[in-house]
C-alpha positions as CSV (number, residue, x, y, z in Angstrom):
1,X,95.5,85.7,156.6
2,X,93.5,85.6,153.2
3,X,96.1,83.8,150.6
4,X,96.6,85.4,147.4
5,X,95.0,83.5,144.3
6,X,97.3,81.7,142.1
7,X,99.0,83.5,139.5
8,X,97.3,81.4,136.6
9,X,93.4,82.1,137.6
10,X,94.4,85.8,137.9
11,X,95.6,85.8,134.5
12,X,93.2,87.7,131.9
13,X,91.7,85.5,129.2
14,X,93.2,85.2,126.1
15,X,90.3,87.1,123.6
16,X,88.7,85.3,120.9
17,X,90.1,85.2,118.1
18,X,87.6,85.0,114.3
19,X,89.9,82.8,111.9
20,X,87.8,83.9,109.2
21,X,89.1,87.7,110.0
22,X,92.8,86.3,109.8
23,X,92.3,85.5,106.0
24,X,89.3,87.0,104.5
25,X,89.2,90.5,102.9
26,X,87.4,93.8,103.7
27,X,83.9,92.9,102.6
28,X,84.6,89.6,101.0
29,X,81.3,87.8,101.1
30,X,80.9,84.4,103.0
31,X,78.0,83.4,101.2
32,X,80.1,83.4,97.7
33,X,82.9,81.2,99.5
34,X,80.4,78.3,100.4
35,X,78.8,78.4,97.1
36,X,82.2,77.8,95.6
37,X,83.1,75.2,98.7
38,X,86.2,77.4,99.9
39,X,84.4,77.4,103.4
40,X,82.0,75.0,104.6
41,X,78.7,74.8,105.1
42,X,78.7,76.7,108.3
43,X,81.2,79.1,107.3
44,X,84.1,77.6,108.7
45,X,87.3,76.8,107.3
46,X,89.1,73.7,107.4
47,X,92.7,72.7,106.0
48,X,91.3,72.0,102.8
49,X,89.4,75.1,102.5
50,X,92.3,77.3,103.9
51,X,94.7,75.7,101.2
52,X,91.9,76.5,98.1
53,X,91.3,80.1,99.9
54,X,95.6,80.5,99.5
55,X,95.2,79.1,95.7
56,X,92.4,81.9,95.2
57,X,94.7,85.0,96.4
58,X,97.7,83.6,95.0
59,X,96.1,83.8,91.7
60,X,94.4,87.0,92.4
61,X,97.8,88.2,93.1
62,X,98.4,87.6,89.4
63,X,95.6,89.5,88.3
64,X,95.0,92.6,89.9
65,X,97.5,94.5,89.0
66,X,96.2,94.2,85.3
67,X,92.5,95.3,86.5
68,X,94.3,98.3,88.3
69,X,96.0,99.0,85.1
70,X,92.9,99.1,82.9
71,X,91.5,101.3,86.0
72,X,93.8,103.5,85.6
73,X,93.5,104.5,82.3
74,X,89.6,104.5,81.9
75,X,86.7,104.6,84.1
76,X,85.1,101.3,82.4
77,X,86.7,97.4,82.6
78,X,85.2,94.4,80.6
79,X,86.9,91.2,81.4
80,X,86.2,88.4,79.4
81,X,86.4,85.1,81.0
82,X,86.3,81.6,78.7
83,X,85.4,78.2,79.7
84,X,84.1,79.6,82.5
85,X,82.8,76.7,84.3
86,X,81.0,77.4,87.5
87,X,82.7,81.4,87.1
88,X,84.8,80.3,90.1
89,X,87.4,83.2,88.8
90,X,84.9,85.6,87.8
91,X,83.2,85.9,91.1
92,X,86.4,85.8,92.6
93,X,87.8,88.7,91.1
94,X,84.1,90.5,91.3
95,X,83.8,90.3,94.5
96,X,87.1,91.3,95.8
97,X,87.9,94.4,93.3
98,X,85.3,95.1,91.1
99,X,81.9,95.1,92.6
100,X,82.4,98.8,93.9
101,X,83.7,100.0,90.8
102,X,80.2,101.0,89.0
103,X,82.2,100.8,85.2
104,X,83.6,97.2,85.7
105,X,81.9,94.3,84.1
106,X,82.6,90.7,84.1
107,X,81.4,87.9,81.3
108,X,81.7,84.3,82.1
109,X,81.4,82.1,78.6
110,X,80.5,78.4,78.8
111,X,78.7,75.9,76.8
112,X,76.8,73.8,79.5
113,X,73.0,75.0,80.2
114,X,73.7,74.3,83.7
115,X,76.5,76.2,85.0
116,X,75.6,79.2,82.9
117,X,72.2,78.9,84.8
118,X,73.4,78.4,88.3
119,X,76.0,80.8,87.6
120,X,73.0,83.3,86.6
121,X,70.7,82.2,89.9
122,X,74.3,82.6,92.1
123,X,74.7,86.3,90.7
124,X,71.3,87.6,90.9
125,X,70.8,86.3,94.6
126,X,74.1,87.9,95.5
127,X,73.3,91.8,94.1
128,X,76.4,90.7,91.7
129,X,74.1,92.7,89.0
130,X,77.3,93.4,86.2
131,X,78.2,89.7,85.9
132,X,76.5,88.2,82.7
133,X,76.9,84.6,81.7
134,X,76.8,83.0,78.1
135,X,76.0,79.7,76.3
136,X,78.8,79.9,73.9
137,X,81.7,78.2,72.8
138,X,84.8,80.4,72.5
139,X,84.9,80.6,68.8
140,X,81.0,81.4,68.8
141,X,81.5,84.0,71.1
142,X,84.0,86.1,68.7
143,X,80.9,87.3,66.7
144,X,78.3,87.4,68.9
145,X,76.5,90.7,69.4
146,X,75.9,89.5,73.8
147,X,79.5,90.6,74.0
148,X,80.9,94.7,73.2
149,X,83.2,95.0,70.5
150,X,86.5,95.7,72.8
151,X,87.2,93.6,75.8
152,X,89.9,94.9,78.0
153,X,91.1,91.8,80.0
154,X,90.4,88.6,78.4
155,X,91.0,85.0,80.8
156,X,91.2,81.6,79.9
157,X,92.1,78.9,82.3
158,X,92.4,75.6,81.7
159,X,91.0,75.4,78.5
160,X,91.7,72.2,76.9
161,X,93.8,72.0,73.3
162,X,92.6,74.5,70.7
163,X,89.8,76.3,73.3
164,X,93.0,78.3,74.0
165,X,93.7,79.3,70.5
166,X,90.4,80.5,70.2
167,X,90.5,82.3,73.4
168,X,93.5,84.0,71.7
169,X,91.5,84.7,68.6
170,X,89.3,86.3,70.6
171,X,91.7,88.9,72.6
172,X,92.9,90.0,69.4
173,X,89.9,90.1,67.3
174,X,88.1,92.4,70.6
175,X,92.0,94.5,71.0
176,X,92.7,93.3,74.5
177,X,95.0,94.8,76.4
178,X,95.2,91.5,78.9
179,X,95.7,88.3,78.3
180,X,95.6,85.8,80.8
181,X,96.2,82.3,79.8
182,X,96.7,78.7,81.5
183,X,96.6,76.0,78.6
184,X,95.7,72.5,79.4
185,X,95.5,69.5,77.2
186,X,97.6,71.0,73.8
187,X,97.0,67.9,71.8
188,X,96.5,69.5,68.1
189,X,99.8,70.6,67.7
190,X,101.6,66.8,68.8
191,X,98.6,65.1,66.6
192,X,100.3,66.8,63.5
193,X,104.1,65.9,64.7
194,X,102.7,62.1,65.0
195,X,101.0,62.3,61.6
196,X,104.4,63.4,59.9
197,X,107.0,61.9,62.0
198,X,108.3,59.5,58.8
199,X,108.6,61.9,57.2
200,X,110.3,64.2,59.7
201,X,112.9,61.8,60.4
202,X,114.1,62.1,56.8
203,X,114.3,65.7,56.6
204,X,115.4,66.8,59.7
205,X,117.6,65.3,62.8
206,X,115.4,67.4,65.4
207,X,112.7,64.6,64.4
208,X,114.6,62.8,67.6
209,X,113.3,65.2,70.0
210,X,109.2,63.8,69.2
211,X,110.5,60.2,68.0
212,X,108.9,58.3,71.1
213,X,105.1,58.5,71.7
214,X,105.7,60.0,75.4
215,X,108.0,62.6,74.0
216,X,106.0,63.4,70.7
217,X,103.3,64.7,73.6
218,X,105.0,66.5,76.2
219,X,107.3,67.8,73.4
220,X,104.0,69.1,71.6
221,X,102.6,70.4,75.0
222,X,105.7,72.8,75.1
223,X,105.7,73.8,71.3
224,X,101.8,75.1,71.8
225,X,102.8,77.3,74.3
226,X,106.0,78.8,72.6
227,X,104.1,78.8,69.0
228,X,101.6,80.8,71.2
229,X,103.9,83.5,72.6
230,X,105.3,84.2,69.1
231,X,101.8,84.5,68.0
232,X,101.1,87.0,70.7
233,X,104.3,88.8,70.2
234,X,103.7,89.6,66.8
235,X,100.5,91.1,67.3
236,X,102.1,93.8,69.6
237,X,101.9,91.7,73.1
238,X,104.5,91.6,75.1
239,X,104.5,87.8,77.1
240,X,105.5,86.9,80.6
241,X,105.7,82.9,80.9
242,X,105.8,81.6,84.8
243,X,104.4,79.0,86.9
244,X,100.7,79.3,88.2
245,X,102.3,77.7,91.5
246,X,99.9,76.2,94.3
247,X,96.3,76.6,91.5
248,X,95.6,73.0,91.7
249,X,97.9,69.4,91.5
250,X,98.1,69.5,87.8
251,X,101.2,69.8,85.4
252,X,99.3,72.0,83.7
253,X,100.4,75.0,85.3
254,X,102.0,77.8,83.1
255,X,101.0,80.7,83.3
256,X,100.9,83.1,80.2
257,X,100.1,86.6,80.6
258,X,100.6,89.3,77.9
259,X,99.8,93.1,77.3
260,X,99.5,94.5,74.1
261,X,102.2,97.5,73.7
262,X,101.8,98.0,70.1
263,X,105.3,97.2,69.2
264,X,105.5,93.9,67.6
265,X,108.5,91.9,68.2
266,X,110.1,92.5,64.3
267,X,111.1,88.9,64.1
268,X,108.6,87.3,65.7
269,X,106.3,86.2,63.1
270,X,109.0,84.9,61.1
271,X,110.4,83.0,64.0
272,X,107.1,81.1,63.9
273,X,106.8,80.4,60.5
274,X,110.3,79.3,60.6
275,X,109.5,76.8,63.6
276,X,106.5,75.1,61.4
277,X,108.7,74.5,58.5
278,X,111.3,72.9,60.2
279,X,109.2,70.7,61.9
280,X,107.1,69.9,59.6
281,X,103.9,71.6,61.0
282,X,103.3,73.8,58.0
283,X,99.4,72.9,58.4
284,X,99.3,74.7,61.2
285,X,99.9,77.9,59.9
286,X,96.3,79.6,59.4
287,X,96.3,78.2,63.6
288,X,99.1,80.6,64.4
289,X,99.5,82.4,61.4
290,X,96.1,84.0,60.4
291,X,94.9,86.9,61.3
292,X,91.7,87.3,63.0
């Protein structure tokens, strides 16, 4: 009598399975995710590269709802995105939303020759033909006539101390309607606490708060960004302050986004010019106070 074979040989194979289809996107292009090192050089991913390719949605997730918004209205989208780097966020965002959408058109601003350059070659040789990429510093590229006169979503991450300031000069002088902002290295605004601090201590008892040299930083950290929400607030933006959780291992991760509504917050600007008097930071005022 002919035995029957065991269950476990006549079980079907299990069918392969492409990682790469569990976690990339519809048409997401490989190629772009080696050049930025999210996969590796054959196209696989690895923990690392899984954990960067989580990082890239999460902030992604952040957004497109803004480049759906601007969509929405018009048929045309310039995003603006400053110290650009290798236009890690640019490409990002042009690949997975806007290279189908003929109107949309991304700028990546940087003052190194080389990134601008590779970022150019990286572009071209992908078909990625409405990316343009400039040598400028933020506050150059205000008035340059590369750039339209209205930008519609306007990024800066990681921009170190007053980069950021100008990258807000910049939304409002070009009438954003998106600002998307995660401020790194504020040091201007604790040089100017340090520089007065005697004379602080005598005129106010908040002077404790920024009396140490570890607090007088971290305190002036936190003071950039909340001088900086006023700011927007009172030029018709309304702010959303959260975490940029999972981005990178840095404690430089807020996250400021704001939308211009058109409705300034009635007391914001005083509110801000009330903050630099009392501590001392009058100075600072054409920073936070000037129009563009």
């Amino acid at each position: 009598m002919k035995r029957a074979a065991p269950l476990a040989s006549r079980a079907p194979k299990a069918a392969y399975t492409d990682p790469l289809a569990e976690v990339l996107r519809p048409g997401q292009s490989v190629e772009l995710l080696k050049e930025l090192h999210i996969l590796t050089r054959d196209g696989k991913l690895n923990q690392d590269s899984r954990r960067k390719l989580k990082q890239v949605y999460h902030l992604c997730n952040f957004i497109e709802p803004l480049l759906e918004d601007v969509l929405g209205r018009q048929d045309t989208l310039t995003l603006a995105d400053h110290g650009a780097g290798k236009s890690y966020l640019g490409f990002i965002l042009y690949d997975l939303f806007l290279k189908a959408r003929p109107g949309a058109h991304i700028y990546g601003i940087e003052t190194r020759d080389d990134l601008v350059e590779k970022s150019r070659e990286l572009a071209a040789r992908l078909g990625f033909e409405r990316m343009s990429f400039l040598n400028a510093t933020v506050a150059e590229s205000i008035t340059t006539e590369s750039l339209p006169p209205r930008i519609d979503i306007v990024t800066a991450l990681h921009a170190c101390n007053t980069a950021t300031d100008d990258a807000i000069q910049f939304a409002l002088a070009k009438q954003a309607r998106h600002i998307v902002l995660v401020p790194c290295c504020q040091a201007e605004v604790a040089a100017v606490l340090r520089k007065h601090k005697n004379e602080s201590f005598g005129k106010t008892p908040l002077s404790e708060i920024w009396r140490h040299p570890i607090h007088t930083r971290e305190f002036g950290s936190q003071l950039t960004n909340v001088l900086r929400c006023l700011q927007l607030e009172s030029h018709g933006y309304t702010v959303t302050v959260t975490e940029l959780v999972g981005w990178e291992h840095s404690l430089k991760n807020e996250l400021i986004i704001a939308t211009r509504a058109n409705a300034p917050r009635r007391n914001a600007r005083e509110r801000l010019q009330q903050i630099l008097i009392e501590l001392n930071l009058q100075e600072l005022e054409a920073r936070f106070l000037g129009t563009p």
